[in-house]
Backbone as JSON Lines, residues from 0, in Angstrom:
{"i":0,"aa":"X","n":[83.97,-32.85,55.93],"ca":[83.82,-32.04,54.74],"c":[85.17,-31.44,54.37]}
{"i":1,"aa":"X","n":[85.72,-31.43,53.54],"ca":[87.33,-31.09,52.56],"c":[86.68,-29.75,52.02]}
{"i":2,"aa":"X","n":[87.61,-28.72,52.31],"ca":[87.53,-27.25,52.13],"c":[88.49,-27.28,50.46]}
{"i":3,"aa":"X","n":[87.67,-26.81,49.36],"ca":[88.27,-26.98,48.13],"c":[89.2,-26.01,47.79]}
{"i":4,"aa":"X","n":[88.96,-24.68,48.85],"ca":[89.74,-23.55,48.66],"c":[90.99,-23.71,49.76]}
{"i":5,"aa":"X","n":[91.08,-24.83,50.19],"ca":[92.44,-24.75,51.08],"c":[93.49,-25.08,50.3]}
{"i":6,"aa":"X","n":[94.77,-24.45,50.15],"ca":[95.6,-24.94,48.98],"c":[96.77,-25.98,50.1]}
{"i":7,"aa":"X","n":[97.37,-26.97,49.03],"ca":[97.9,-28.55,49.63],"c":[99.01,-27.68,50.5]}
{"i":8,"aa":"X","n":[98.61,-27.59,52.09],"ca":[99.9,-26.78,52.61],"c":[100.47,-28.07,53.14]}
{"i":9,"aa":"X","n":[100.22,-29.3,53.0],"ca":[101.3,-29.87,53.23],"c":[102.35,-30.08,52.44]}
{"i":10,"aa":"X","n":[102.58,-29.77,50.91],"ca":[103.25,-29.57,50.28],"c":[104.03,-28.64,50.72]}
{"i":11,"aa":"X","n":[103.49,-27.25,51.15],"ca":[104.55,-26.27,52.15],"c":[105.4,-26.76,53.09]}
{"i":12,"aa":"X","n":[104.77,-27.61,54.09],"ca":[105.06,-28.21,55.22],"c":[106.16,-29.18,54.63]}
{"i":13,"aa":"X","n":[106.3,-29.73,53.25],"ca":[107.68,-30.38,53.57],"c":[108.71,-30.04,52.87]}
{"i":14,"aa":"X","n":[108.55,-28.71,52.22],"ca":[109.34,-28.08,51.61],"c":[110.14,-27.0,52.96]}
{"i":15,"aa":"X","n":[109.09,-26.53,53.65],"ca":[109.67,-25.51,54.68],"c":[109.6,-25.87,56.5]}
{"i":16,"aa":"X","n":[109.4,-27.04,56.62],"ca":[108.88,-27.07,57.41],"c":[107.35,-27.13,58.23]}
{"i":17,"aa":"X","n":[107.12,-27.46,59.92],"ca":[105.51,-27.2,60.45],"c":[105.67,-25.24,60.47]}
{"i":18,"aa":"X","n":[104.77,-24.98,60.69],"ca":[104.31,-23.9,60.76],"c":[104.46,-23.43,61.96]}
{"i":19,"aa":"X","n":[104.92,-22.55,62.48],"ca":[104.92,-22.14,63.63],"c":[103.27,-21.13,64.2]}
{"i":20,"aa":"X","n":[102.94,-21.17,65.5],"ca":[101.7,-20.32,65.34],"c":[101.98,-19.0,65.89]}
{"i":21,"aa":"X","n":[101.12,-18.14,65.63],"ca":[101.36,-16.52,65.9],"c":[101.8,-15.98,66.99]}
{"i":22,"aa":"X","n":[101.77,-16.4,68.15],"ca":[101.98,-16.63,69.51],"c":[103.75,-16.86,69.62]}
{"i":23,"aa":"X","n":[103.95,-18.37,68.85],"ca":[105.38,-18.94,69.09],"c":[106.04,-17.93,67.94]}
{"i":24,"aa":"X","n":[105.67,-17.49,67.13],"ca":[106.53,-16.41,66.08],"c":[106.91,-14.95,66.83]}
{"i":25,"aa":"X","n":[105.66,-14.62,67.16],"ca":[105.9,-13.64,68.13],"c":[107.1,-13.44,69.23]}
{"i":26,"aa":"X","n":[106.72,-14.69,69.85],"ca":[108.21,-14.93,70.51],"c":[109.45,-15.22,70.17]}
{"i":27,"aa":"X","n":[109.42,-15.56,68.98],"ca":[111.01,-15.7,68.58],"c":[111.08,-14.79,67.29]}
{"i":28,"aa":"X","n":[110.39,-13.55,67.65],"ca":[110.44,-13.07,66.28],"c":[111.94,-12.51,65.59]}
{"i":29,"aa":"X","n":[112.4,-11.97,66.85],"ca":[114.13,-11.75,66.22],"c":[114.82,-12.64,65.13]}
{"i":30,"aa":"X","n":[114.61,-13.82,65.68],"ca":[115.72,-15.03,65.3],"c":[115.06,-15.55,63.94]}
{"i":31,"aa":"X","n":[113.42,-15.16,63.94],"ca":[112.89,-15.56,63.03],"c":[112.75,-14.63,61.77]}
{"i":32,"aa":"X","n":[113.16,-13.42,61.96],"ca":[113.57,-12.11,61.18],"c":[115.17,-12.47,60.76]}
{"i":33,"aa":"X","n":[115.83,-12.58,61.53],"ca":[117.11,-13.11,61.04],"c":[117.53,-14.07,60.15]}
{"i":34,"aa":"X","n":[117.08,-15.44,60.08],"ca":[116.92,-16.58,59.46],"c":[116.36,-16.26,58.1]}
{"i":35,"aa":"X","n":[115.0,-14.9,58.39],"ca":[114.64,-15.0,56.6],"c":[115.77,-13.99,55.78]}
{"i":36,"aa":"X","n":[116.54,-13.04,56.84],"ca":[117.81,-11.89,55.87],"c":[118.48,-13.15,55.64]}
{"i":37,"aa":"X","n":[118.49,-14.76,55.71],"ca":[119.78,-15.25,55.34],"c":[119.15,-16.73,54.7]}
{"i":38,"aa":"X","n":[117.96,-16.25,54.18],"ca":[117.61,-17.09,53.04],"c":[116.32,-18.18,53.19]}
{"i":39,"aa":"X","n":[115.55,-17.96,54.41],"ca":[115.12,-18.93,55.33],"c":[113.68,-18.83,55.46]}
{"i":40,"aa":"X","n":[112.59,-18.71,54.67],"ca":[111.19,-19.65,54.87],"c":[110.88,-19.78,56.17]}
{"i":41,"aa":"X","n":[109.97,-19.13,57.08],"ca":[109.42,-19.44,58.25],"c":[107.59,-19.78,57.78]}
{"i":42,"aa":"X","n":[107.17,-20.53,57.8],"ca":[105.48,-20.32,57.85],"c":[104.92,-20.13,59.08]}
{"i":43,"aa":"X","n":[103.82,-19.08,59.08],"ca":[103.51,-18.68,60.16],"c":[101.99,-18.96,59.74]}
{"i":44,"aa":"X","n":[101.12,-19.95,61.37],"ca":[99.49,-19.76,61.14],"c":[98.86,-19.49,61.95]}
{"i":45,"aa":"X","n":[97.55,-19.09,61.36],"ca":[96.82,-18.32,62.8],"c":[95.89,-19.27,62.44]}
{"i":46,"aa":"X","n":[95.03,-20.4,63.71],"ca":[94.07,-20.88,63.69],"c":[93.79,-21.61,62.53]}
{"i":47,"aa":"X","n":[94.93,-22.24,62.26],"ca":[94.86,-23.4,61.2],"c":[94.99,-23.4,59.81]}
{"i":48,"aa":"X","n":[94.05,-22.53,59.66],"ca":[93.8,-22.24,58.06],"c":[94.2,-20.89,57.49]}
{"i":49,"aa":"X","n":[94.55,-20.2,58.35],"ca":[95.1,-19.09,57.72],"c":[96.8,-19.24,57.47]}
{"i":50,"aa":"X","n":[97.54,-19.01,56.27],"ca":[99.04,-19.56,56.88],"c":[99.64,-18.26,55.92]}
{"i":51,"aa":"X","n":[100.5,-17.44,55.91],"ca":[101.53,-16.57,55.93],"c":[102.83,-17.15,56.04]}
{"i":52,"aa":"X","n":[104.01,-16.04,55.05],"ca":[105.01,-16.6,55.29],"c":[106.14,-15.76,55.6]}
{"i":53,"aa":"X","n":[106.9,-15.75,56.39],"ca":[107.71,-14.35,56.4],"c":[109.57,-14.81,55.5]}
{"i":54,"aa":"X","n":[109.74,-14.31,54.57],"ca":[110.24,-14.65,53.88],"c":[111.63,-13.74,53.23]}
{"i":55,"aa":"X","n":[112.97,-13.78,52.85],"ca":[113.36,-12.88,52.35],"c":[112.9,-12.08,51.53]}
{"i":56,"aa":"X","n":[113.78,-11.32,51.11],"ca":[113.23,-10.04,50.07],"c":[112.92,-10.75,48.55]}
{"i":57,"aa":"X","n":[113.92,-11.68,48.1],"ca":[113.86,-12.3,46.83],"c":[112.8,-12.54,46.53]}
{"i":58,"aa":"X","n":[111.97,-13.14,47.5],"ca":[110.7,-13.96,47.41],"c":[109.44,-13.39,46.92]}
{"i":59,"aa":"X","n":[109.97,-12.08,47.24],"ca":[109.0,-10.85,46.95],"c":[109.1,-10.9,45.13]}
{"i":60,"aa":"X","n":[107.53,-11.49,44.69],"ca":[107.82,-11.44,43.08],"c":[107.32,-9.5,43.09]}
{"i":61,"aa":"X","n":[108.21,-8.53,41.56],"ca":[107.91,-7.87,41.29],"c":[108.7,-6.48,41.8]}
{"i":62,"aa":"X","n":[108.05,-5.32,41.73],"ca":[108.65,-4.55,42.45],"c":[108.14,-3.82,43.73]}
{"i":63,"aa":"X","n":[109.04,-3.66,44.49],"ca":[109.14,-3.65,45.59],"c":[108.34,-2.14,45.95]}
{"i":64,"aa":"X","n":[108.51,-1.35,45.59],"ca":[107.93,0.32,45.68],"c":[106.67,-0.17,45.31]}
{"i":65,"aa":"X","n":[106.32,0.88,46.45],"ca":[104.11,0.72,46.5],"c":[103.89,0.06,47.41]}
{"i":66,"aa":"X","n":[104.42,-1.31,47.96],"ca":[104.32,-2.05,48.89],"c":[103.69,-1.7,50.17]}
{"i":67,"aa":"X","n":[102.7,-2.33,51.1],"ca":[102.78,-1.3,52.62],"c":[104.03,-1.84,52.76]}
{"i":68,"aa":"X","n":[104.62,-1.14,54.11],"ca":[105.96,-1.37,54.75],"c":[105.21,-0.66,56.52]}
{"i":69,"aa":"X","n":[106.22,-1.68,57.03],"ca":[105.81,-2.16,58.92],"c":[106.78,-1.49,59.58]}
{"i":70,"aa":"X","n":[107.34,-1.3,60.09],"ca":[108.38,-1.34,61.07],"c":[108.36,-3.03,61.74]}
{"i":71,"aa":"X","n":[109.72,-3.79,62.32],"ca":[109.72,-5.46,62.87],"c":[108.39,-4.98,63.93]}
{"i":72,"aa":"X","n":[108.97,-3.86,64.46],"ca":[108.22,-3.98,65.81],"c":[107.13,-3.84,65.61]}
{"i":73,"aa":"X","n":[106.24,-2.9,65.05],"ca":[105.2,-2.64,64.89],"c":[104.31,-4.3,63.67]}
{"i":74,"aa":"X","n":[105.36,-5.11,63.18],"ca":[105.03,-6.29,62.64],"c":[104.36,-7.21,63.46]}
{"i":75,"aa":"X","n":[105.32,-7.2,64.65],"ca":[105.27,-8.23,65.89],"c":[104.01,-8.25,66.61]}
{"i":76,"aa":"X","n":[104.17,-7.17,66.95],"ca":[102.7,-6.35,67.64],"c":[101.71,-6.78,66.84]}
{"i":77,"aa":"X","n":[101.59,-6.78,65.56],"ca":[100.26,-6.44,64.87],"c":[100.29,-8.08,63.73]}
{"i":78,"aa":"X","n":[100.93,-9.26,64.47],"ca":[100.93,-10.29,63.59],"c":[100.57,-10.91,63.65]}
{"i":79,"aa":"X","n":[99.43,-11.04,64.31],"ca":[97.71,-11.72,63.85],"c":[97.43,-11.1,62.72]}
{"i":80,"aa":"X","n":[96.89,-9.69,63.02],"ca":[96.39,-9.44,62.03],"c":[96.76,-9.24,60.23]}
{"i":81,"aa":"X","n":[98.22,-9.3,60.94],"ca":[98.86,-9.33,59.51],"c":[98.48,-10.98,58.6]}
{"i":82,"aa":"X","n":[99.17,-11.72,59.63],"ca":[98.65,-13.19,58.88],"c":[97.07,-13.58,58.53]}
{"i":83,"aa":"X","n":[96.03,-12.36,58.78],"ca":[94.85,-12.77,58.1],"c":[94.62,-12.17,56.9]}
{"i":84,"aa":"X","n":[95.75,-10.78,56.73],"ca":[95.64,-10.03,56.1],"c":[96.12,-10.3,54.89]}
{"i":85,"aa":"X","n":[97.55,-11.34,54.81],"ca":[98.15,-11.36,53.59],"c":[97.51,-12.78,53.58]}
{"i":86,"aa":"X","n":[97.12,-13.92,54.43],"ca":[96.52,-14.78,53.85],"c":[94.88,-14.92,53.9]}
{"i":87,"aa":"X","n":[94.46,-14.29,53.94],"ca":[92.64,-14.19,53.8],"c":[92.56,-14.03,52.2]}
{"i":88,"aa":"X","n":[91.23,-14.92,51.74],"ca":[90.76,-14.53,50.34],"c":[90.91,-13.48,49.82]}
{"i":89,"aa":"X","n":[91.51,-12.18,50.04],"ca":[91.25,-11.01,49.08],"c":[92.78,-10.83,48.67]}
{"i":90,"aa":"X","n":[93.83,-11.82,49.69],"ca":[95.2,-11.48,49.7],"c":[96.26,-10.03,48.97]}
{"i":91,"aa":"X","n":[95.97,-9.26,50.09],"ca":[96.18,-7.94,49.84],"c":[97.89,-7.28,49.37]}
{"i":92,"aa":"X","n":[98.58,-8.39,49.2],"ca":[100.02,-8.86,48.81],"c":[100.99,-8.62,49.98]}
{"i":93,"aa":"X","n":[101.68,-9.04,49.8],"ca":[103.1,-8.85,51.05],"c":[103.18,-7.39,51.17]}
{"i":94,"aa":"X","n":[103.48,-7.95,52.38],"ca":[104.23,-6.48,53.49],"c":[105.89,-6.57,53.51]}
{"i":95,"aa":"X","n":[106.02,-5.17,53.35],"ca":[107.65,-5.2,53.65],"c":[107.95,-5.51,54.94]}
{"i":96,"aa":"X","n":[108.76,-5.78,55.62],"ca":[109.2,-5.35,57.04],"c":[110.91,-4.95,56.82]}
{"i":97,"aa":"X","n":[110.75,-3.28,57.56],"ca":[111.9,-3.23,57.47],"c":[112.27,-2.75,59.18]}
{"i":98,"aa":"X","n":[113.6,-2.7,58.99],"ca":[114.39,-2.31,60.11],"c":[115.21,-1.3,60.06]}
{"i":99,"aa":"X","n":[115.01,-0.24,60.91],"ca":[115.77,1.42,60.14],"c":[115.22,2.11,59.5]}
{"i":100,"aa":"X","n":[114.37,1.78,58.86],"ca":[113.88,2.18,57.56],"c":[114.23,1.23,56.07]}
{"i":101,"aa":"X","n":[114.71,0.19,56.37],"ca":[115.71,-0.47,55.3],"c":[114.65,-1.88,55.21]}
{"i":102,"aa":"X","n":[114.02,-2.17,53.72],"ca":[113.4,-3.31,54.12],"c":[114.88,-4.4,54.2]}
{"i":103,"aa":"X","n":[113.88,-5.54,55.62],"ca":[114.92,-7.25,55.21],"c":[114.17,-7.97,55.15]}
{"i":104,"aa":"X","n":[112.68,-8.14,55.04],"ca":[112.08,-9.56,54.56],"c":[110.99,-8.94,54.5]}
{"i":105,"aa":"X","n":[109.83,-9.65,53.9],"ca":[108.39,-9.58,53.99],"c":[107.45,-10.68,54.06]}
{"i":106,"aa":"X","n":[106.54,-10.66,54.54],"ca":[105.28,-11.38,54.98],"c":[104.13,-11.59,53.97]}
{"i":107,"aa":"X","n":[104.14,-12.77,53.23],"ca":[103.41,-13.07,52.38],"c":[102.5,-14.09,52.24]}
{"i":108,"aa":"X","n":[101.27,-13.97,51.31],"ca":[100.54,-15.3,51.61],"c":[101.06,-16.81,51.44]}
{"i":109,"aa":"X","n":[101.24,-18.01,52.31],"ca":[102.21,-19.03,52.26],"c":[101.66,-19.54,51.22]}
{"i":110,"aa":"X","n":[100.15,-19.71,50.45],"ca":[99.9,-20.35,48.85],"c":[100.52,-19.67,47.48]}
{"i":111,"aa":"X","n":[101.46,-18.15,48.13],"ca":[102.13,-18.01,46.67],"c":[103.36,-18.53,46.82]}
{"i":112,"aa":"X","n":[103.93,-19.35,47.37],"ca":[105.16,-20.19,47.31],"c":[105.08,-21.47,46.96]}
{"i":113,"aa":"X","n":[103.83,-21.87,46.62],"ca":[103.58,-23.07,45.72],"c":[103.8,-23.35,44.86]}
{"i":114,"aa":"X","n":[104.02,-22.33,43.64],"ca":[104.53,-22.53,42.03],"c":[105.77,-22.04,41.86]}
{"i":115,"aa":"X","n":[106.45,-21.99,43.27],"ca":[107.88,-21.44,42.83],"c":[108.95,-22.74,42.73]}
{"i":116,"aa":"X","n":[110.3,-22.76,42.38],"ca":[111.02,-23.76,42.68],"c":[111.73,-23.2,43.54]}
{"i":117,"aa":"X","n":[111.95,-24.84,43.97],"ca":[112.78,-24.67,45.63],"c":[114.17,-24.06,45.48]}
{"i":118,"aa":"X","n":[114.64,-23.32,46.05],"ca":[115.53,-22.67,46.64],"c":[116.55,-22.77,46.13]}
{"i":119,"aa":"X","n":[117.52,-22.46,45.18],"ca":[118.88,-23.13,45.07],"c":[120.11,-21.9,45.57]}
{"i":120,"aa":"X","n":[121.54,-22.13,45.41],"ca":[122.75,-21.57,45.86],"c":[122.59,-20.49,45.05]}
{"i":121,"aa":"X","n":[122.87,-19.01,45.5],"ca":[123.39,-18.29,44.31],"c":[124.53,-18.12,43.75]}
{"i":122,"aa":"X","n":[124.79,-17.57,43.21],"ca":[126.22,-17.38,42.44],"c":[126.64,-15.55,43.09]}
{"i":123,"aa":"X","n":[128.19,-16.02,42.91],"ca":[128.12,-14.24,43.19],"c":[127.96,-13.11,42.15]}
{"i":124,"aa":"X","n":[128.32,-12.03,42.88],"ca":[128.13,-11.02,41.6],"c":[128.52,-10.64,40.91]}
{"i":125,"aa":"X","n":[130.07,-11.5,40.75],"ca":[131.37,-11.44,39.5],"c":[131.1,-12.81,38.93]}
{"i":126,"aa":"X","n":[130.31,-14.09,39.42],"ca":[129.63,-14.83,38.57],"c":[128.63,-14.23,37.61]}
{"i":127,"aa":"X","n":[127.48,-13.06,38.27],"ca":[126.66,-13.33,37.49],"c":[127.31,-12.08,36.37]}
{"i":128,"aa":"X","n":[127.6,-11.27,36.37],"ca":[128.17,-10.26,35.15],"c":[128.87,-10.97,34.22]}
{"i":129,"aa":"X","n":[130.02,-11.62,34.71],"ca":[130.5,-12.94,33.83],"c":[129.6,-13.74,33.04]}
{"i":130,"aa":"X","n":[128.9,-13.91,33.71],"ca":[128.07,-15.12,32.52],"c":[126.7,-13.81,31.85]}
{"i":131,"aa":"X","n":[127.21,-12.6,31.7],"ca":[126.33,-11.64,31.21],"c":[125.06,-11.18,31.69]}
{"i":132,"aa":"X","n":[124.92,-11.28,32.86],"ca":[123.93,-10.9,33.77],"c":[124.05,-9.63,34.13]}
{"i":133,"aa":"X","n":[122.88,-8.85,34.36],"ca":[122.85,-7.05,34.62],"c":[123.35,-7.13,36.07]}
{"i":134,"aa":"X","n":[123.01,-6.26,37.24],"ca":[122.93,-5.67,38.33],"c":[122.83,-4.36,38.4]}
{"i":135,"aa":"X","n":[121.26,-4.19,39.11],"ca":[120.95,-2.82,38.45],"c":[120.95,-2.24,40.42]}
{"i":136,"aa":"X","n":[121.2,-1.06,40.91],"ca":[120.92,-0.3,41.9],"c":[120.35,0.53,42.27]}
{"i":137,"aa":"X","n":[119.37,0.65,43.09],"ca":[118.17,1.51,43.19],"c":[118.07,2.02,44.36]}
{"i":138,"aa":"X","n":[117.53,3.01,44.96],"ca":[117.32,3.47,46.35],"c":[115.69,2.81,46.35]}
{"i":139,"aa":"X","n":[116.34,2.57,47.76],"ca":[115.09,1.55,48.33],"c":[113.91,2.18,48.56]}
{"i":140,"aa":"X","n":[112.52,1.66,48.78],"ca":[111.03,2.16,48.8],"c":[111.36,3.05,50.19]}
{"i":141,"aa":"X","n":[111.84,2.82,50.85],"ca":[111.57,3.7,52.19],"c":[113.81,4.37,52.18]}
{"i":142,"aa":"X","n":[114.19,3.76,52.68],"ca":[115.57,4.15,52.54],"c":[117.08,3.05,51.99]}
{"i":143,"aa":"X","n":[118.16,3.04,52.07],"ca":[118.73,1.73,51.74],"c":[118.65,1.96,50.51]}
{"i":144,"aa":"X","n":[119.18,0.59,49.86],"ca":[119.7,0.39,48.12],"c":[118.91,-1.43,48.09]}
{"i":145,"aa":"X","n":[118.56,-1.04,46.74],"ca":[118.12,-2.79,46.62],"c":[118.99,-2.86,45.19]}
{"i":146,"aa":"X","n":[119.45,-4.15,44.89],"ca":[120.39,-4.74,44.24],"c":[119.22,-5.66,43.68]}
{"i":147,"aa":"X","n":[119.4,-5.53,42.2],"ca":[118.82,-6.99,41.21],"c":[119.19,-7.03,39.97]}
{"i":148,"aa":"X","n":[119.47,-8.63,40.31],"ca":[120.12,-9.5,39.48],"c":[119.26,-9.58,38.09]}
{"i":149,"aa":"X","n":[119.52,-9.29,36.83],"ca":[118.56,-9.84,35.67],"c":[119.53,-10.56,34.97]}
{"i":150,"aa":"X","n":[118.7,-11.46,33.77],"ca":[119.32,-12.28,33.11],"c":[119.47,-11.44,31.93]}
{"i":151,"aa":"X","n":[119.86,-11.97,30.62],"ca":[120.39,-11.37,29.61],"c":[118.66,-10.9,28.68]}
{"i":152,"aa":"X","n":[117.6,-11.68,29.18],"ca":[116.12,-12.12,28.87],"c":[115.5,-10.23,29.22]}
{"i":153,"aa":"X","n":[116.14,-10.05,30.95],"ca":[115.53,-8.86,31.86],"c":[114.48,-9.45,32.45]}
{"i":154,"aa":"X","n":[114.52,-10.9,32.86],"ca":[113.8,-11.68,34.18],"c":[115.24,-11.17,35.26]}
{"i":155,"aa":"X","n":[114.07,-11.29,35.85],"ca":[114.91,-10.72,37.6],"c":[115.35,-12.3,38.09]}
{"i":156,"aa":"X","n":[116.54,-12.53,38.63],"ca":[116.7,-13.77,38.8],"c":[116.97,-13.81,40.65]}
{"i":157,"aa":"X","n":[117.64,-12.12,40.61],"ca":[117.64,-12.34,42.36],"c":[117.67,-10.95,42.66]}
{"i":158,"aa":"X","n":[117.39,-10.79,44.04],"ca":[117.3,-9.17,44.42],"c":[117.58,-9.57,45.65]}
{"i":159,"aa":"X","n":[118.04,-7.97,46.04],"ca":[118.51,-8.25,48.06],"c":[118.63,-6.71,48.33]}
{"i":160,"aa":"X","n":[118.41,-6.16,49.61],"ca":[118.83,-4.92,49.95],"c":[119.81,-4.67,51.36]}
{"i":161,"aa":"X","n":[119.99,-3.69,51.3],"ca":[120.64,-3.3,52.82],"c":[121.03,-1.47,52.89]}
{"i":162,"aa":"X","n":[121.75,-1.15,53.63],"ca":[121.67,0.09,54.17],"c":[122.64,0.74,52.86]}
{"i":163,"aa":"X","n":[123.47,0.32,52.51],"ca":[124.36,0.62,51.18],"c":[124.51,-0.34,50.46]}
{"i":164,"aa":"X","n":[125.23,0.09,49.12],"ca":[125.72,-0.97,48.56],"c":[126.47,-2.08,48.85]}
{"i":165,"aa":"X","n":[127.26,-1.89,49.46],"ca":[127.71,-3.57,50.08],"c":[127.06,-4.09,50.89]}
{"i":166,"aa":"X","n":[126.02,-3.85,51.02],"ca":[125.06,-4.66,52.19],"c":[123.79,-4.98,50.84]}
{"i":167,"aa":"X","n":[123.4,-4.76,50.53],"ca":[122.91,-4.77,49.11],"c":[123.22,-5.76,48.69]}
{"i":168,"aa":"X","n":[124.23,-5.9,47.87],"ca":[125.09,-6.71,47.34],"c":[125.79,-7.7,48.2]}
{"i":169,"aa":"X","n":[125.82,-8.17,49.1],"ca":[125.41,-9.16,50.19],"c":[124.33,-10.0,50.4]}
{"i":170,"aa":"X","n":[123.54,-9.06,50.11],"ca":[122.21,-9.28,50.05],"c":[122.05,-10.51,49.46]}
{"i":171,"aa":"X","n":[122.06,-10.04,47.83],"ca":[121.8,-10.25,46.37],"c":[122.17,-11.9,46.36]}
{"i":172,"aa":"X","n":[123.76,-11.93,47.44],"ca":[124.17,-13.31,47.18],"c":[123.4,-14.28,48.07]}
{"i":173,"aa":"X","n":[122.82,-13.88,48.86],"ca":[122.92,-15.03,50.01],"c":[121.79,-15.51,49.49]}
């Protein structure tokens, strides 16, 4: 019997990779927190059908304030339940996870990365003003600065945070 509500995660699977399961994330959760501050798609599943994604900040459509927000550790600990949480039918939207108080990635359901396009280079941030692009600076939902990129339109084209502005704006590029 074919589950009609399962969305094509093998389409995920060859855009990002197998999925790692909650157990093996758990254990490499450092490296796997690291990889998404530097641009990097992990899918994470619990028991097959549930799949989550822990993802940079960019990925995060919208704005960021209102969000829950985790502490890594308290992520790690509690990431079963998180991956039923952002991917179960009611999908309750991404979680921040920050570190310090500073978000660096969040945990989202892996079927809203289906209608996005794949990944490309950014430009920096004397590219994007040059070609007439904003960069606006904000104090972050919990602490930190988030940096985003808009077009001349005021579509957000990229966002990034960190503890100040040059970490911010670090961010923004990678």
């Amino acid at each position: 019997m074919v589950n009609a509500e399962r969305p094509p995660y093998e389409e995920l699977e060859a855009r990002f990779g197998a999925p790692v399961g909650v157990e093996e994330a758990r254990a490499r959760w450092g490296a796997l927190v690291h990889a998404a501050r530097s641009g990097t798609v992990t899918l994470i599943t619990r028991e097959r059908w549930e799949w989550a994604a822990l993802v940079p900040l960019p990925e995060v459509s919208g704005v960021l304030s209102g969000l829950p927000v985790l502490s890594l550790s308290t992520a790690r600990s509690k990431l079963g339940d998180l991956v039923r949480q952002t991917a179960g039918p009611y999908d309750e939207g991404p979680v921040l996870l920050t570190r310090h108080r500073a978000p660096v990635a969040a945990l989202i359901a892996a079927r809203r990365l289906l209608d996005r396009p794949a990944a490309r280079r950014r430009a920096t941030a004397e590219d994007l003003l040059s070609q007439g692009h904003t960069i606006s600076l904000v104090r972050g939902p919990v602490d930190g600065v988030v940096a985003v990129a808009r077009d001349r339109d005021g579509k957000e084209i990229a966002a990034g945070s960190g503890g100040d502005i040059a970490a911010a704006l670090v961010s923004l590029m990678e």
